[in-house]
C-alpha positions as CSV (number, residue, x, y, z in Angstrom):
1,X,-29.9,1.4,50.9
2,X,-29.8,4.2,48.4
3,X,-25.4,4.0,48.4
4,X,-26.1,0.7,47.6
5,X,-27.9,0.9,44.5
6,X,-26.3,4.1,43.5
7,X,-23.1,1.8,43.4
8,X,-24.6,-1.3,41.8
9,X,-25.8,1.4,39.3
10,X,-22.3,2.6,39.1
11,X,-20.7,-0.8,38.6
12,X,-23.2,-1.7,35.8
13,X,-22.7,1.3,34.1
14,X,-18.5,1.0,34.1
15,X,-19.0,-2.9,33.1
16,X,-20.9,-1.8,29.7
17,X,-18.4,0.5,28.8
18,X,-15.7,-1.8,29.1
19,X,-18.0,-4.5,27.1
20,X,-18.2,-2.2,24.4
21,X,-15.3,-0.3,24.5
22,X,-13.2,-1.1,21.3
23,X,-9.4,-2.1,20.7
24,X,-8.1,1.4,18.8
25,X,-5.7,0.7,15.7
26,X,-3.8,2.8,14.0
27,X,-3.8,3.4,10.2
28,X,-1.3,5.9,8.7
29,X,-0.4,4.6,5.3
30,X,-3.9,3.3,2.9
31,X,-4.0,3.6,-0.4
32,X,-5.6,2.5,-4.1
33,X,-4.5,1.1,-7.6
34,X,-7.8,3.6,-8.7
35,X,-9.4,6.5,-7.4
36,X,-12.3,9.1,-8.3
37,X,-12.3,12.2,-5.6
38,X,-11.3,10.1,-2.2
39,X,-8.1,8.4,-0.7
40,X,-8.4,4.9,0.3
41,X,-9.0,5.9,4.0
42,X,-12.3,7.2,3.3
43,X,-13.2,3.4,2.8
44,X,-12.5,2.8,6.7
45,X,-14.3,5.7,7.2
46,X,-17.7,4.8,5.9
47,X,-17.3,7.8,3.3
48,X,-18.3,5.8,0.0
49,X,-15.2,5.4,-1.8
50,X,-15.5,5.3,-5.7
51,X,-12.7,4.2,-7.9
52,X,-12.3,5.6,-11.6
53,X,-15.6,4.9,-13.7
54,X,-15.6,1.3,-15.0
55,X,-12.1,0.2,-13.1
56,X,-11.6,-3.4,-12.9
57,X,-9.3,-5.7,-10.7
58,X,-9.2,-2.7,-8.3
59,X,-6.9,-3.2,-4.9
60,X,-7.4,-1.2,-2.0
61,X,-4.1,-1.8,0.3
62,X,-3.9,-1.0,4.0
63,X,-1.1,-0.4,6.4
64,X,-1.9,-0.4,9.8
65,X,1.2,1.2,12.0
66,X,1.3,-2.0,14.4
67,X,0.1,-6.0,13.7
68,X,-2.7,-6.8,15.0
69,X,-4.8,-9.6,15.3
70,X,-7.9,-9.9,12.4
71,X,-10.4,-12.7,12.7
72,X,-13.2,-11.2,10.6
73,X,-13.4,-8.7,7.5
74,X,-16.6,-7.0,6.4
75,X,-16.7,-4.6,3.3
76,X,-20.0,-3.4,2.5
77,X,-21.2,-1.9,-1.1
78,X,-23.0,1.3,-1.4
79,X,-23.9,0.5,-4.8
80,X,-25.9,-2.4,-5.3
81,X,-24.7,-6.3,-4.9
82,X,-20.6,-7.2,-6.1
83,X,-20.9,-9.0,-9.0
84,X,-18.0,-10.9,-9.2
85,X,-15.6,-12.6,-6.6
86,X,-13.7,-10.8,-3.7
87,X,-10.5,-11.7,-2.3
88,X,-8.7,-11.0,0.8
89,X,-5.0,-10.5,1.2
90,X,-3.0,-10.7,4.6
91,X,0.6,-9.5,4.7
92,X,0.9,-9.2,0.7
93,X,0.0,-12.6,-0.1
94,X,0.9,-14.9,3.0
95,X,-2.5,-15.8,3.3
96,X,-5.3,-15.1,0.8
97,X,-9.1,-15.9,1.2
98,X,-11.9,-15.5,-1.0
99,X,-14.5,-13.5,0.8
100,X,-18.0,-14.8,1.4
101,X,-21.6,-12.4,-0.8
102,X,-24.1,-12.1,0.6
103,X,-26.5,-9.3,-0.6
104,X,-24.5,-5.6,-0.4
105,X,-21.8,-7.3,1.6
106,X,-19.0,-9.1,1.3
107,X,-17.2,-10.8,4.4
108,X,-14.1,-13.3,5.5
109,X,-13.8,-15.1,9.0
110,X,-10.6,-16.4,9.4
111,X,-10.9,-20.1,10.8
112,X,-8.0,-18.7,13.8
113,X,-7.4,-15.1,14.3
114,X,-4.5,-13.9,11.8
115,X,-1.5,-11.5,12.7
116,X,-2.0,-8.9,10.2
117,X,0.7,-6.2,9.1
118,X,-1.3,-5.6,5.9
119,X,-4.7,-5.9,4.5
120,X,-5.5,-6.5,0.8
121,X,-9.0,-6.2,-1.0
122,X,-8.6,-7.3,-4.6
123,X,-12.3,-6.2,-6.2
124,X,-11.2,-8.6,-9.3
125,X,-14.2,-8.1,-12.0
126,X,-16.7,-5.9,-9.9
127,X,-17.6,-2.7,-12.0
128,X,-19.2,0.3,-11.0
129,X,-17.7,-0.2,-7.1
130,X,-19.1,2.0,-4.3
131,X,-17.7,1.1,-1.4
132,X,-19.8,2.2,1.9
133,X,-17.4,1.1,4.8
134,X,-14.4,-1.6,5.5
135,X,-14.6,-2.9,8.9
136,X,-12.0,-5.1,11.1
137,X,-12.8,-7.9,13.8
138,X,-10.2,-8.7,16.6
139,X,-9.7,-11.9,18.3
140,X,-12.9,-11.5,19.7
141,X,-14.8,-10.6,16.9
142,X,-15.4,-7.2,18.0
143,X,-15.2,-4.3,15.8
144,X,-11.8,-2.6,16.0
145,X,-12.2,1.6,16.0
146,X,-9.6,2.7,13.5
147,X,-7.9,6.2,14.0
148,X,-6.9,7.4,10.4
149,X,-4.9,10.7,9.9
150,X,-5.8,13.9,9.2
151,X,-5.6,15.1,5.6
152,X,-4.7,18.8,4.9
153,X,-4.4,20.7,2.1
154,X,-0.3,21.5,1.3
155,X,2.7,21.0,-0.2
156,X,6.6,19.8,-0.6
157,X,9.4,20.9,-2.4
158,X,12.8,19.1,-2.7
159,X,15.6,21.3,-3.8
160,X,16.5,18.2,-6.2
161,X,15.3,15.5,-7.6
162,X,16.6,12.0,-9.4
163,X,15.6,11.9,-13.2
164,X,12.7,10.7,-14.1
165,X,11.1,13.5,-11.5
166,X,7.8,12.1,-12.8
167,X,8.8,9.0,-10.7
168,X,10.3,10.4,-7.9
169,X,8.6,13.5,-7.5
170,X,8.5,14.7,-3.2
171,X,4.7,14.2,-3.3
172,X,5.1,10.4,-2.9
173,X,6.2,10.9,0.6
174,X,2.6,11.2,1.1
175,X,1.0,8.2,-1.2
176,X,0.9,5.0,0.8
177,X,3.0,3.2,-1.6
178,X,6.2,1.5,-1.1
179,X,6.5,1.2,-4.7
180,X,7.0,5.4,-5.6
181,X,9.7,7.5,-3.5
182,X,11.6,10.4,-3.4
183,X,14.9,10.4,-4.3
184,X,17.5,13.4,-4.3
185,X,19.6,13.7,-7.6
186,X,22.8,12.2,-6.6
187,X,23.6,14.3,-3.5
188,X,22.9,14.0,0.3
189,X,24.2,16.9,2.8
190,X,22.7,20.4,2.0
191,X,19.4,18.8,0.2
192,X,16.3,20.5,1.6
193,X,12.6,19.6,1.3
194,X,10.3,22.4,2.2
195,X,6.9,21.8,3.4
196,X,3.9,24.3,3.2
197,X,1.0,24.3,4.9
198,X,-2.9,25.8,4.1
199,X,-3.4,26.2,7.1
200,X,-1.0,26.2,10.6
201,X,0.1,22.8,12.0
202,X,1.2,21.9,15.7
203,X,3.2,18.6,16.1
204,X,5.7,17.0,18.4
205,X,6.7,14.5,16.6
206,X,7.5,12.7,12.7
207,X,7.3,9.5,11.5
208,X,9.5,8.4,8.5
209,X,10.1,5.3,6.2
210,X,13.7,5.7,5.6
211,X,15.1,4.8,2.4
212,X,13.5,3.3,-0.5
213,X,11.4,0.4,1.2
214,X,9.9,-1.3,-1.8
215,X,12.2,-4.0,-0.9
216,X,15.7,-5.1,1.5
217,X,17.8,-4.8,-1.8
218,X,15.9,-1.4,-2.7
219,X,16.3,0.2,0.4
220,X,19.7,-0.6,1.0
221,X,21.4,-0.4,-2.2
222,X,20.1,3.7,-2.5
223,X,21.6,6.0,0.3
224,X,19.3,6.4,3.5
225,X,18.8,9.9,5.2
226,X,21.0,9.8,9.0
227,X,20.6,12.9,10.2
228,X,19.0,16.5,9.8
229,X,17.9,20.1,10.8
230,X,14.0,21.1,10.8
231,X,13.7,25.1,10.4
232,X,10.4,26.7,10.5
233,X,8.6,30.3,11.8
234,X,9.6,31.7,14.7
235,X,13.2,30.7,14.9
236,X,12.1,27.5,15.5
237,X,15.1,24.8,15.1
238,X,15.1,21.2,15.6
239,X,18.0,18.4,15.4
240,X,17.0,15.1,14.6
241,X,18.5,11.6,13.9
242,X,17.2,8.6,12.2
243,X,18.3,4.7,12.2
244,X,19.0,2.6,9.8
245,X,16.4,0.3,9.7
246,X,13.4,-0.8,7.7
247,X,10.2,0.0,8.2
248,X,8.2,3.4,9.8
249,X,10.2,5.2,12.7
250,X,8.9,8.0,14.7
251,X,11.2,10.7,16.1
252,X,10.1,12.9,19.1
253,X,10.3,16.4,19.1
254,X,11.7,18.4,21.9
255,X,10.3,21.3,20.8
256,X,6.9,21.1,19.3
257,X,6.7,22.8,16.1
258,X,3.8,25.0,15.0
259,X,3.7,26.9,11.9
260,X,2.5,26.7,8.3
261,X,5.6,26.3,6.7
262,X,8.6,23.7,7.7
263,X,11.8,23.0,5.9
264,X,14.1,20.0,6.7
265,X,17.8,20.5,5.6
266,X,20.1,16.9,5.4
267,X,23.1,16.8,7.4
268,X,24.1,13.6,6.9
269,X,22.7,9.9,5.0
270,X,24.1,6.6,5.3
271,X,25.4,5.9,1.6
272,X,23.6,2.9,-0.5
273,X,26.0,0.2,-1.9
274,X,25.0,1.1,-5.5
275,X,23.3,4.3,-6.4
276,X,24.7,7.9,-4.9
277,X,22.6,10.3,-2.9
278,X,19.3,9.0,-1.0
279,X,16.0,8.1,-1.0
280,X,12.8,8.8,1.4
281,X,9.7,6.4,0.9
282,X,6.6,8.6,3.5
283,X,6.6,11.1,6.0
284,X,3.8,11.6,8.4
285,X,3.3,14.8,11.3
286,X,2.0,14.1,14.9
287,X,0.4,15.7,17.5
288,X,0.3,13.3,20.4
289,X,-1.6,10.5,18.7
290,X,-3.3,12.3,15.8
291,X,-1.2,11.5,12.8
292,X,-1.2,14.1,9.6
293,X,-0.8,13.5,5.8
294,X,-0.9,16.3,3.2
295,X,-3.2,15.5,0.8
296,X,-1.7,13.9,-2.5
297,X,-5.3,13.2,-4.4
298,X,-4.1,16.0,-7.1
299,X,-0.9,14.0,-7.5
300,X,-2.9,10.6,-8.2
301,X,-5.2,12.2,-10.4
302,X,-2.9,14.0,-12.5
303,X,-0.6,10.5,-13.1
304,X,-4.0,8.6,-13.6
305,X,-4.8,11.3,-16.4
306,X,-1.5,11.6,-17.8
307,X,-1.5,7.7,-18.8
308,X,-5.1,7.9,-20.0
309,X,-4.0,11.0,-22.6
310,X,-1.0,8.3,-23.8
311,X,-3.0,5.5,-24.2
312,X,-5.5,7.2,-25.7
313,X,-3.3,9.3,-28.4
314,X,-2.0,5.5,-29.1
315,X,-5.7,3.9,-29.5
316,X,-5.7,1.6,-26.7
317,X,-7.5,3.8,-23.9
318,X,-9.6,0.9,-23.3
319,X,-7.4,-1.5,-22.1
320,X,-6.9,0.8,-19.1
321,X,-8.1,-0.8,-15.5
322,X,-8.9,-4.1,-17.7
323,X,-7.3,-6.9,-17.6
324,X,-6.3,-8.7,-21.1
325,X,-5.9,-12.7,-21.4
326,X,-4.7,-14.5,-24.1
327,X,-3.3,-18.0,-25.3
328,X,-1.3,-19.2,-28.2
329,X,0.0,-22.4,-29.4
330,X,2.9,-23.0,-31.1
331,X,2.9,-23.0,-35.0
332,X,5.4,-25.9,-35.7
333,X,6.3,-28.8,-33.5
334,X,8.9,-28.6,-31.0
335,X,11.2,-30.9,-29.2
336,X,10.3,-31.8,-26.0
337,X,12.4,-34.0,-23.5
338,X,11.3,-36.3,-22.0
339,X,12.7,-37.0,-18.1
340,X,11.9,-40.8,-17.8
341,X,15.1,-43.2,-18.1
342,X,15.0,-46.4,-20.1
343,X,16.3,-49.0,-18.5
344,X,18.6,-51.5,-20.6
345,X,17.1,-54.9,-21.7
346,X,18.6,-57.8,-19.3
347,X,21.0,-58.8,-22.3
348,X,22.6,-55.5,-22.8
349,X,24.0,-53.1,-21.1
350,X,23.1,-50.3,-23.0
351,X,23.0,-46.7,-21.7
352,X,20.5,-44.7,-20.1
353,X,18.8,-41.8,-22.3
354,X,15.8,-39.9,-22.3
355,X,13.3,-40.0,-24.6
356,X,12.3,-37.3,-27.4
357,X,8.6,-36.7,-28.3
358,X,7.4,-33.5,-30.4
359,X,4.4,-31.2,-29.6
360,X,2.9,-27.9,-29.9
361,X,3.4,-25.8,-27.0
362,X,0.7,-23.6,-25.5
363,X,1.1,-20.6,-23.4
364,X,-1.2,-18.3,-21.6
365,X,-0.8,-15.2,-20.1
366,X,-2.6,-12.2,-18.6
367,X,-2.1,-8.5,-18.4
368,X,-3.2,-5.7,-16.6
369,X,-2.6,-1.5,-16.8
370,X,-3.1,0.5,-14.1
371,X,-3.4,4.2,-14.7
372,X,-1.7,4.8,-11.5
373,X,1.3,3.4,-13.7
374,X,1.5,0.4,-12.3
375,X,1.2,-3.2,-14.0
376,X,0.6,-6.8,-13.7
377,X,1.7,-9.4,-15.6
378,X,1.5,-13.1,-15.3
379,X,2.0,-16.4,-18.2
380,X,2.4,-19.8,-18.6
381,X,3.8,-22.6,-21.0
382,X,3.4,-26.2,-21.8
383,X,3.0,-28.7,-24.2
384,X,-0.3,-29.3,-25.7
């Protein structure tokens, strides 16, 4: 009798694990149009993620490294209730949803589970954000545990680097953002890009967006690396080779490499249609399944501080993290054609032509600056 409820006991106890065991999803690549101290990740991990002071329209993009499916998105606020709308992004802007407030929280449930490469939070007009903790909902609406890298103190150096090295400098290998890259100066076999470590790393394997993946026509129309030799302590030596593809690939080590300093020397790119030498858009290190990403929140900081000192020495700080609208209308009248046809009268046969009218046109538009460098722009015209 006792067997018997010793296995009942035993069965119960494996079922409500497996009810509240949790889908696992990878995040490698998150990242911020504003921070204060903290990468984006630290919004997934219930950290309270601050933006600069007073940022507006602030987007907080994640990239998980599979699709998954998302039926629900909850993002709490650690700083009293959001103030203004919330929308949610899914795979740029394939889909976009306005998110639901509700005191400290803002949510969206998808009507039908969405296949999501990347999530988008676009804070719009919310000041003052704190952001407590971002949390994903499968299929099931069960909270997906996310496994986010970990981020070490170090460095990279690229033997060249493509003018402006403001834009390209090696440190975007570790941003998030397909929109920064490094790029060598024109050259490709012999190039080396040393890495340095605070503290000693063991891996087996590396993960790299080859080329410059902003876009198809980016990535191939700059050189892509092909092949290359990893050096490190201890005479360790390593051959690896890359495709020629889009998106992140990982490459297995056959020796795992452990050591605080790593250098990887090119051997070989495959050359882009229009611009010599090549370009490298993120790196990450693995051990197993735990992912690693030198820390690049100096890097952020000093680019969001460099524009701030610019705009401030030309008066228009301010404008910073804002957005600007504005409308005009035309001073003087303007032609305008008109698309409807005139039909000849039943005694004629007179030719079609369009009519003429005059009016004032009116166009709108709206700006925003980004102190991470970035901008957005968007305007309209009519007549009035």
């Amino acid at each position: 009798m006792s067997r018997k409820i010793c296995l009942l006991f035993i069965i119960s106890f494996l079922t409500l694990i497996l009810q509240d065991c949790k889908k696992e999803l990878s995040v490698s690549m998150a990242t911020s149009t504003s921070l204060s101290d903290k990468l984006a990740f630290a919004a997934l991990n219930g950290e309270n993620w601050k933006p600069e002071e007073g940022a507006e329209f602030v987007k907080l993009h994640f990239y998980p490294d599979e699709g998954f499916q998302l039926k629900k998105v909850e993002v709490d606020s650690c700083k009293g209730e959001f103030n203004d709308a919330i929308t949610i992004y899914i795979n740029f802007d394939e889909l976009s949803v306005a998110a639901e407030l509700s005191a400290q929280k803002a949510a969206v449930n998808f009507n039908n589970p969405v296949f999501a490469r990347s999530v988008t939070i676009n804070f719009r007009k919310n000041k003052e954000l704190c952001i407590g903790e971002i949390r994903f909902y499968d299929e099931k609406e069960k909270q997906i545990s996310l496994k986010l890298p970990k981020i070490v103190e170090g460095s990279v150096t690229a033997s060249e680097t493509a003018d402006p090295v403001q834009s390209y400098d090696a440190m975007n290998l570790f941003d998030s953002r397909y929109e920064y890259a490094w790029a060598s100066d024109k050259k490709g076999q012999g190039v080396t890009l040393d890495f340095k470590f605070k503290e000693s790393q063991k891996f087996n394997r590396i993960k790299i967006w080859n080329g410059y993946q902003r876009s198809d026509q980016h990535c191939y129309s700059n050189g892509r690396l092909k092949s290359a030799t990893l050096t490190g302590e201890n005479g360790y030596n390593q051959k690896i080779q890359l495709q020629d593809v889009l998106g992140p690939q990982e490459i297995i080590l056959e020796k795992t490499y452990q050591g605080a300093f790593l250098r990887l020397t090119v051997d070989d790119i495959y050359a882009g249609k229009t611009y010599k030498g090549f370009v490298l858009s993120e790196i990450r290190f693995g051990k197993d399944k735990d992912w690693v990403l030198i820390d690049p929140t100096r890097r952020s900081q000093s680019i969001a501080q460099s524009n701030h000192l610019q705009f401030t020495a030309s008066n228009l700080n301010g404008i910073l993290n804002h957005g600007l609208v504005g409308s005009e209308v035309s001073e003087h009248l303007v032609e305008i054609q008109n698309s409807e046809i005139i039909p000849p009268s039943p005694e004629t046969e007179a030719p079609e032509f369009q009519e003429t009218d005059k009016q004032r046109i009116l166009s709108e538009w709206s700006l925003r600056m980004r102190s991470d460098g970035l901008f957005y722009g968007r305007g309209y015209s009519g007549s009035k």
